[in-house]
Each structure stands twice: as C-alpha cells, then as structure tokens.
C-alpha positions in Angstrom: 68.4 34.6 118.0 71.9 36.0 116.4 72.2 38.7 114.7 72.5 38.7 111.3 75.6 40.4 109.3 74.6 42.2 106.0 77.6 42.5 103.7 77.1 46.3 102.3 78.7 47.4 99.2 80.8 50.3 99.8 83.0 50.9 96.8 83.1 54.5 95.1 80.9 55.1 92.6 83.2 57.1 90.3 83.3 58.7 87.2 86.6 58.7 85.2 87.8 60.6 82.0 89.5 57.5 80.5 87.0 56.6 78.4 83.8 56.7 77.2 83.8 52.4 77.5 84.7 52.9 80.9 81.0 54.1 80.8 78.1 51.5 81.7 74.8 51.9 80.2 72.0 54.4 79.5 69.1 53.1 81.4 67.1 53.3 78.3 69.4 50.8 77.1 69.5 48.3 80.0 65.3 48.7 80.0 65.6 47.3 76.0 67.6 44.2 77.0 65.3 43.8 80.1 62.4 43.4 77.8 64.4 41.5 75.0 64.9 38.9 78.0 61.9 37.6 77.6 60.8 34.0 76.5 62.6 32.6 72.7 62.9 34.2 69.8 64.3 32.6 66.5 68.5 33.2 66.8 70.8 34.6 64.4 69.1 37.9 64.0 65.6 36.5 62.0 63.8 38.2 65.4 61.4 41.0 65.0 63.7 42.8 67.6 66.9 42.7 64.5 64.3 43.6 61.8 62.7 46.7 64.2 66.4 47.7 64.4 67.5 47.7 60.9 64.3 49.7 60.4 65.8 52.2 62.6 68.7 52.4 60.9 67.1 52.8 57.6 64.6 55.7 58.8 68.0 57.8 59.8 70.1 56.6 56.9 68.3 55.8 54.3 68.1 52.6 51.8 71.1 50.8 53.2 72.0 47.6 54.7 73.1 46.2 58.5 74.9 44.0 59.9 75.2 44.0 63.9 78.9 42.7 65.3 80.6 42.7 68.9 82.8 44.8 68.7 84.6 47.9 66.6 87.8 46.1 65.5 85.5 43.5 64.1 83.9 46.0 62.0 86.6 47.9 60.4 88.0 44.6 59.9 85.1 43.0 58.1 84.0 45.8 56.6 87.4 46.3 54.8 87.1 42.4 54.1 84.3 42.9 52.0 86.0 46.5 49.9 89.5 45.1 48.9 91.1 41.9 47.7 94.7 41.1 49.5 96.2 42.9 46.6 95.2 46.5 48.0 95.9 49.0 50.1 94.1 51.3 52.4 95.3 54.8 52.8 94.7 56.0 56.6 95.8 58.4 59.2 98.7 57.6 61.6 96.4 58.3 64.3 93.9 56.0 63.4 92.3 53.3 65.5 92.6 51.3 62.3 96.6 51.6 62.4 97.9 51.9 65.7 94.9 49.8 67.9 94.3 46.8 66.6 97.1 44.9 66.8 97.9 44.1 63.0 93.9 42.9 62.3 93.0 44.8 59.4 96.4 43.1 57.9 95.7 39.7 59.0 92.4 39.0 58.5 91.5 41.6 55.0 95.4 40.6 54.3 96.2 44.1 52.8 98.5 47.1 53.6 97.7 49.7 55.7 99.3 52.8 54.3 99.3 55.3 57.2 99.5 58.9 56.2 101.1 61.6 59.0 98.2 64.2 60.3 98.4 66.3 63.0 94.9 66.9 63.5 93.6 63.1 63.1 92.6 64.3 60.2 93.6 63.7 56.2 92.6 65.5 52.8 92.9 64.4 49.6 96.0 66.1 48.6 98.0 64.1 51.1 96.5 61.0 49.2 97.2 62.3 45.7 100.5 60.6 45.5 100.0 57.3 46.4 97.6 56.6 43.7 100.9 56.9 41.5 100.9 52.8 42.5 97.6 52.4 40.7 98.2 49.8 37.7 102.1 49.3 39.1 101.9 44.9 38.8 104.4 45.9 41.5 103.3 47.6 43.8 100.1 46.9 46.3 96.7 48.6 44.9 94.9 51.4 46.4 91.7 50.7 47.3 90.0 52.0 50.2 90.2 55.9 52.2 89.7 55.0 56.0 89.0 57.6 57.8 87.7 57.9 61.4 84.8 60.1 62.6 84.9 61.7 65.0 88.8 61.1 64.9 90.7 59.8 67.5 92.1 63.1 68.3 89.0 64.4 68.9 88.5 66.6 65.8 85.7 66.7 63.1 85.8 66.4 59.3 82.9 69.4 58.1 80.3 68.1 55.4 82.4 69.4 52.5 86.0 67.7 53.8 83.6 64.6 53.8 81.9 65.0 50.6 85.5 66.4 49.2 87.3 63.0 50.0 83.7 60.6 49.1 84.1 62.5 45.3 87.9 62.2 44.9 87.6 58.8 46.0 84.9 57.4 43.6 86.7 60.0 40.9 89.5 57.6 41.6 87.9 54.4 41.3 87.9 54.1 45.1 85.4 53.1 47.9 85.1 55.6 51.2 85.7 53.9 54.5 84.4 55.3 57.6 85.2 54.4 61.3 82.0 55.5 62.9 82.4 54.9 66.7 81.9 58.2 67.7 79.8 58.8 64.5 77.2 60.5 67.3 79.5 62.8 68.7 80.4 63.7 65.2 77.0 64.5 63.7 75.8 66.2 67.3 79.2 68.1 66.9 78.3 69.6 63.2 74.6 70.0 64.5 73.5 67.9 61.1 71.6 64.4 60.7 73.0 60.8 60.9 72.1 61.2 57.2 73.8 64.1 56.0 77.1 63.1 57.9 77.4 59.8 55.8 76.3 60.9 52.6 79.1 59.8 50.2 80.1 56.8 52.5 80.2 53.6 51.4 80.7 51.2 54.6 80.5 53.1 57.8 81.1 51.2 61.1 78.6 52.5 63.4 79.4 52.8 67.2 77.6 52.1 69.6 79.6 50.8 72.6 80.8 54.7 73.3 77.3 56.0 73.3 75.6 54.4 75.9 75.3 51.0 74.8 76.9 47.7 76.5 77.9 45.9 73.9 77.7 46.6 69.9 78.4 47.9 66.3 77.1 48.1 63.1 78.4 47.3 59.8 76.2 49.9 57.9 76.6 49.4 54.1 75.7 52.6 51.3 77.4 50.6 48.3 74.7 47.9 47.5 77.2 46.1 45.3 79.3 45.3 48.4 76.4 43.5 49.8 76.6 40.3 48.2 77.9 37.7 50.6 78.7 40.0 53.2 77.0 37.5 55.6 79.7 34.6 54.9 82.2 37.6 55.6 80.6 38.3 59.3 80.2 34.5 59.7 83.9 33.7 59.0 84.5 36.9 61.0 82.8 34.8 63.9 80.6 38.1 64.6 77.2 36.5 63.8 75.9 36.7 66.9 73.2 33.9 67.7 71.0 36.0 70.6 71.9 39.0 68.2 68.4 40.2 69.6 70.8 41.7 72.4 72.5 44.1 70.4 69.6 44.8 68.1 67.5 46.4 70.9 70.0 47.9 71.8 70.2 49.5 68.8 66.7 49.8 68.6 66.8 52.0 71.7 69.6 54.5 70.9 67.9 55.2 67.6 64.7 56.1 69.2 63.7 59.0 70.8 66.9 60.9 69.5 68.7 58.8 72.4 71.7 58.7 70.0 71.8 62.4 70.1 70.7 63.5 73.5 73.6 61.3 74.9 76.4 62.5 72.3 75.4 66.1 73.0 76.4 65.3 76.8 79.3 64.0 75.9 80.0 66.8 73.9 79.1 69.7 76.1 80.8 68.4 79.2 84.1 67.8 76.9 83.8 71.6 76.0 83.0 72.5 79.3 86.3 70.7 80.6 88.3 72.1 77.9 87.5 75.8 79.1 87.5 75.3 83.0 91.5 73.7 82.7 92.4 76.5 80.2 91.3 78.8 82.9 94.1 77.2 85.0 96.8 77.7 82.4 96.8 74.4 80.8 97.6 73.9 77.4 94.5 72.3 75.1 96.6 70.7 72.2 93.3 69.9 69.8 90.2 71.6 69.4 87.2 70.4 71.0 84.4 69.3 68.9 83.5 66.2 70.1 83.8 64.1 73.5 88.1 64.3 73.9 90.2 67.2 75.2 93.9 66.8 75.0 95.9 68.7 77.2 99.4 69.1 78.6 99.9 68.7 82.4 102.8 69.1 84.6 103.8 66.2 84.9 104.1 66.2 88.9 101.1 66.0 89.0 99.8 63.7 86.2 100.2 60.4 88.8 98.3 62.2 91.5 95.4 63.1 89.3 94.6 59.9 87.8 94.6 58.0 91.1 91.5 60.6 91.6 89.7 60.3 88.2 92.0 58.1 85.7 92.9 59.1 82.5 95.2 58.0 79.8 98.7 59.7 79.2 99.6 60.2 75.3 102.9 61.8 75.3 105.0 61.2 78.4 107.7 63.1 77.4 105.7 66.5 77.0 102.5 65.5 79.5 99.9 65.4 77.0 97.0 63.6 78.2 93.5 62.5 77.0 90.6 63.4 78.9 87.1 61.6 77.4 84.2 62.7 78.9 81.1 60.5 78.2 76.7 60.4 78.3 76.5 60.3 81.8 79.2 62.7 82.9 78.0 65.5 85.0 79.0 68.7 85.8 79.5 68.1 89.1 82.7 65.7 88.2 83.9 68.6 86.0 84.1 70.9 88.7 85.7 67.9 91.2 88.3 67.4 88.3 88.7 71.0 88.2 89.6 71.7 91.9 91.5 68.6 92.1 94.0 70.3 89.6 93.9 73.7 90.8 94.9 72.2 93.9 98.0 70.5 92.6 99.0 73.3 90.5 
C-alpha cells in the first residue's frame, strides 16, 4: 500500500501594520456567525438576530435608529443621501476618507459638493467653517448643509468632547446637521476613556465601524435626528446595501457590542499603537501626529522604507519626505512590536 502525500500548509502567519482590514476576525465574532448559520431565518433583517442587535445599539446609544450596510463608503454615502438635497454642500477635511477615498461617491450618488477644508491634524473647528456659510441664501452658489467629520480621523488624532459638542452646537446654531464617519468610532471613545454615548452626543448620523474592530464584514448607519428617518429604508435599498442574510452582520454586531468586546479590542489597538510610537522614537524616528488612537505616522529613511515593508507591510504617505502609516490593530501583540522594532534598528 502507497504512501499517502498530505499537502501541509506552510505559509507565514504574519501580522502587518497596513491596516486594521488587513486584520481577520475576533473569534468572538467568527463564534456569532457560526451560530447565526444555523437553519432559516426570515431575510432582509426581520430576524430576531437584527432586532437583538439594534437592541445593542440602543442600550449604548440611546433612542436612535440602525441600519446595517456592507461597507463604509456605503454609509457615508447614504447617510449623506438622506441629510442633503443635490443643492448642498458638505464641509469636510482634506484628509478625510469622505474626500480623498472614495472615488467621487459622495458626489455621485448624494450629487452634492464636497467642500474640503485644509487641516493638518485631520482635524477641523468651527472657525475654519465660519466662512463658507457666507454662501447660505446665495441662489448662486451650492448650500451648506452637512459638517463631516471623521472620528477617530484618518490621521490618527481625536476630537475631545467639547471640540465635538463645540462643532454639534455651531452646526444646529446654523441650521446644520452633524455628520460623523465612525469607523474607528471604538478607538475613539477607548482613546478619550468615555462611553459610546457620550462620544456621539450632538451627532446626527454617525456611521458606525465595524470592519476595523474585529469584525469581517459591516457598518452601521446609526441615526440621532429622528426626522431623517423617514424613508431612509428606500435610501439603503437604492443604495443596494439591504442586505438579504443581514443576520450575518447583525450578529456580528451583536457580538462586538457585548461583553465590552467593542472596547476591549479598540483598547489593543490603541495600546500597541502607543507602544509602537515610543519604541521607534527611541530609535530616532520622527512621529509626525500624536497617538491617540490605532495610527502612528512616522518618517523613515527612506533606504530603508522598501526593506521594511517586505517584512511587515505598511503604507507610504509622503514619498518625498518618508512618512509612513503604521496601523496597529485587535489582535496585534507585543511580540510583533518588538520584531518591527529590531527589524528597524537593524536597518538603521
């Protein structure tokens, strides 16, 4: 009798700072779509698993409502859909996911203008929007409507309570709705060491992330403003987001907002960021942004930048200077700290 060959599986298991969707799941997570997997449940989100999430939702943040998409561009997009008429604007950061990754959607599909406002930090305040609202009654000139900012922002930074209560009050002062990109809304309220409730008071639609934090797949539209409710569901349909098994991402959901799961896993995140941060800066290398959530951005010499993410990839944000974005994520460990660590030491 032959022997028989058994094929073994022997690619790295590795642990890159490129992003934290680069990361798989939190077993927590993979156990809730295990037991979601089990015989038919009505589709389109009337399941008991949808309702037990939304319940979630509505013990951390209070009396609002939820709508569970795919995907984060879907819902910024959507969510702006259901704030503005093609007539308005929304006043943004430069650095925002909303303006510079995804690829002219909130234009196409909510129709209006994007007015991106400069920020070093990721970060915008009130004054720099003070002057745009000039427009406002201008047959002219395009309407502003909606603030959009993101938290934590995609530079890594984090707006306090008061910049965020500051920027809710001048924008309903100015007959105004508050937009929040929420994927790393986790890493944001772990950050500040406050409640998922007292980081979105004053919001009016957050998109809630859940992709970065452990989860496969999934976001949720969360909505404060009651009145923006009506036919919001037509808006996700036409957005082709109503998910049909949307028991998948409802568990999902379900799961990260039990336990303090959502928490537990941005505080990793967090700590292993910080802990990156100081271990490089102990090589010489220049941090470019504080550290308060999951993202350090750094400048590298550059001879060494190729070298380094053939190791442990990572994205490159300014080629001309070496500035680089290193995202740690819920299941980063020390231990690929310290490799990263000695791998540039080495090279330096």
């Amino acid at each position: 009798m032959g022997s028989t060959l058994v094929k073994v599986n022997t690619m790295e298991i590795k642990r890159t700072f490129g992003s934290d969707n680069f990361a798989g799941g939190h077993p927590d997570i993979i156990k809730s779509i295990m037991e979601a997997n089990k015989g038919h449940v009505t589709a389109y989100g009337n399941d008991d698993y949808t309702k037990r999430a939304i319940d979630k939702f509505r013990e951390h943040l209070g009396d609002v409502d939820v709508y569970f998409v795919f995907n984060g561009t879907a819902a910024n997009v959507i969510g702006l859909s259901a704030m503005t008429k093609p007539f308005n604007s929304i006043i943004c950061p430069e650095t925002s996911h909303l303006n510079l990754h995804e690829a002219g959607a909130p234009e196409k599909y909510a129709g209006c203008k994007l007015i991106a406002i400069k920020s070093e930090d990721g970060k915008i305040t009130s004054g720099q929007i003070k002057k745009y609202l000039n427009a406002i009654g201008d047959q002219h000139s395009s309407q502003p409507k909606v603030i959009s900012i993101t938290q934590a922002t995609d530079y890594g930074t984090v707006y306090t309570l008061q910049e965020m209560k500051e920027l809710a009050d001048f924008a309903h002062k100015n007959n105004m709705l508050l937009h929040v990109d929420g994927a790393r809304i986790c890493n944001a309220a772990a950050s500040l060491g406050v409640s998922l409730k007292e980081i979105t008071a004053g919001i009016d639609i957050l998109s809630f992330g859940g992709t970065k934090n452990g989860m496969l797949y999934g976001e949720a539209v969360v909505l404060f403003n009651r009145a923006l409710t009506e036919n919001f569901n037509f808006i996700r349909k036409q957005g082709m987001q109503l998910a049909s098994k949307m028991r998948f991402i409802s568990c999902q959901f379900e799961a990260m907002l039990s336990n303090n799961l959502w928490l537990k896993s941005a505080q990793n995140a967090n700590e292993m960021a910080k802990l990156l941060a100081k271990e490089v800066e102990k090589l010489g290398i220049k941090i470019t942004q504080k550290v308060e959530a999951n993202m350090v951005f750094a400048i590298l010499p550059k001879k060494i930048i190729k070298t380094l993410q053939d190791k442990s990839f990572f994205y490159v944000i300014n080629e001309e200077i070496g500035e680089v974005r290193l995202v740690t994520s819920f299941d980063t460990k020390e231990e690929d700290i310290w490799k990263f660590v000695k791998e540039v030491k080495n090279l330096i």
